[in-house]
C-alpha positions as CSV (number, residue, x, y, z in Angstrom):
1,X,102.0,149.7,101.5
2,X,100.2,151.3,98.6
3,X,98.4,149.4,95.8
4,X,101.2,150.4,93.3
5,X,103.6,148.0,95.4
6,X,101.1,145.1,95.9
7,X,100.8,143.8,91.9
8,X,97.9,141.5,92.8
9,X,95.7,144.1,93.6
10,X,95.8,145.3,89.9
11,X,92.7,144.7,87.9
12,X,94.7,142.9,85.2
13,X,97.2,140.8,87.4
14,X,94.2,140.1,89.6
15,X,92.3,138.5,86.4
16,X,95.3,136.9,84.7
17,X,96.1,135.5,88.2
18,X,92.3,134.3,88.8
19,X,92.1,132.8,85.0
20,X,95.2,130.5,85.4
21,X,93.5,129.0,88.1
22,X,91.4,125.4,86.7
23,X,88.5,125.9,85.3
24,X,88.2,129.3,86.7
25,X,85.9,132.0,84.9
26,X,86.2,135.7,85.2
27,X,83.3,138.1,85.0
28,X,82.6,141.7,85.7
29,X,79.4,142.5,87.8
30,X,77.9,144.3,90.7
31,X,80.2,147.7,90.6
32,X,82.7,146.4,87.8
33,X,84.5,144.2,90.2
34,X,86.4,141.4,88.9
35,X,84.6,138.3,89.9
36,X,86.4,134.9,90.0
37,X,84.0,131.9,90.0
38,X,84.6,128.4,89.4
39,X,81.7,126.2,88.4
40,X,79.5,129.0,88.7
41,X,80.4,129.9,92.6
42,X,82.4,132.9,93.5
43,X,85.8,132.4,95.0
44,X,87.1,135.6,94.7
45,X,86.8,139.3,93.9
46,X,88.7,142.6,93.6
47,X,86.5,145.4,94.6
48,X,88.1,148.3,92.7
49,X,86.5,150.9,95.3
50,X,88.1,150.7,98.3
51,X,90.7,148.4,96.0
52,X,90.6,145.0,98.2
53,X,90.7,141.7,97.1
54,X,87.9,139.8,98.7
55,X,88.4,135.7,99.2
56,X,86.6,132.7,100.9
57,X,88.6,131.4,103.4
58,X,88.4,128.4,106.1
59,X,87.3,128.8,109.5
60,X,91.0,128.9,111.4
61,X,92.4,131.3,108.5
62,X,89.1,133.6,108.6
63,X,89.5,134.3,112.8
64,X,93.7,134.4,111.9
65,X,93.2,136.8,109.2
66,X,91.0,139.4,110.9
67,X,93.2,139.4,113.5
68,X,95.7,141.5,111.0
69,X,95.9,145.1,110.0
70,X,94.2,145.9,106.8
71,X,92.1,142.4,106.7
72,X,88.5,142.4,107.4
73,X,85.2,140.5,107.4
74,X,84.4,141.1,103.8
75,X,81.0,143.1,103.9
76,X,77.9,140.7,103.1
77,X,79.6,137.8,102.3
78,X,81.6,137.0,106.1
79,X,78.5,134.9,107.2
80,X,80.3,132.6,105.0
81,X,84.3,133.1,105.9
82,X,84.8,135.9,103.4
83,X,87.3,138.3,104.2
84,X,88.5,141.2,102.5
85,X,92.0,142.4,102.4
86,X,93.6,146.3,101.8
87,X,97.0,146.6,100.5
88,X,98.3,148.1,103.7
89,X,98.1,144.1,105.3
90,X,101.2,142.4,105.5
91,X,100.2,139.7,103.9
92,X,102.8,139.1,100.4
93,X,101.9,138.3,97.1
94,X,102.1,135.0,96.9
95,X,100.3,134.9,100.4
96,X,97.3,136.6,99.2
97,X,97.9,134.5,95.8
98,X,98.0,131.4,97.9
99,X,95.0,132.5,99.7
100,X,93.4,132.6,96.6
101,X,94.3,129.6,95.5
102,X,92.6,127.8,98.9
103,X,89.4,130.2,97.9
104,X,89.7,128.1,94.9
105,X,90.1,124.7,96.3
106,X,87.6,125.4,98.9
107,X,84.8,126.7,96.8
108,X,85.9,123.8,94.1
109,X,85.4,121.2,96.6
110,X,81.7,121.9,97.1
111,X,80.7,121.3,93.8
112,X,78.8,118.4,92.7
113,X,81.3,115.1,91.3
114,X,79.8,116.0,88.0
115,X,80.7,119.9,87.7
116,X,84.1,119.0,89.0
117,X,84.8,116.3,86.4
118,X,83.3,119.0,83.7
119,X,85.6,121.5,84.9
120,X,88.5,118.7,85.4
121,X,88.9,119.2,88.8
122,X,88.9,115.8,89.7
């Protein structure tokens, strides 16, 4: 599957997608990836260069993940359950959008009462 078929994987579905998400913020750092964060904490990332869309996962979805074609331990940050998905996986759009989501949730869930109430998470 190339990248033209797999919408998510487009810089501005991939940020549309990551700003409807609550209390998600959207930056552009390191190489111009887009960067989703949520109180401050990245959740998620499109690195444009290879074109993979990077995501914290939990520990049963990390070891099931890498077990797939095209998904990987996302470089640096799999210490942590980061993988990092290629549009050749066979994973759909809404599975890599519900992925996402959990990134979300996940990161979301480790932030303090207060930040979460900020954000209206709670």
């Amino acid at each position: 599957m190339s990248l033209a078929f797999h919408p998510i994987m487009h810089r501005e579905m991939f940020e549309a997608f990551i700003l409807g998400l609550p209390g998600a913020t959207l930056v552009r750092q390191w190489r111009d990836d887009s960067v989703g964060k949520v109180g401050g904490k990245v959740f998620a990332l499109l690195d444009k260069d290879p074109g993979e869309i990077w995501f914290k996962a939990s520990p049963m979805a990390y070891e099931l993940l890498c077990e797939l074609e095209g998904v990987r331990p996302a470089p640096y940050f799999a210490r942590a359950g980061w993988v990092a998905v290629s549009a050749s996986s066979p994973l759909s759009e809404d599975e890599m959008k519900a992925y996402v989501r959990e990134a979300h949730r996940l990161v979301a869930a480790r932030l303090t009462r207060k930040v979460r109430a900020e954000l209206g998470l709670d």
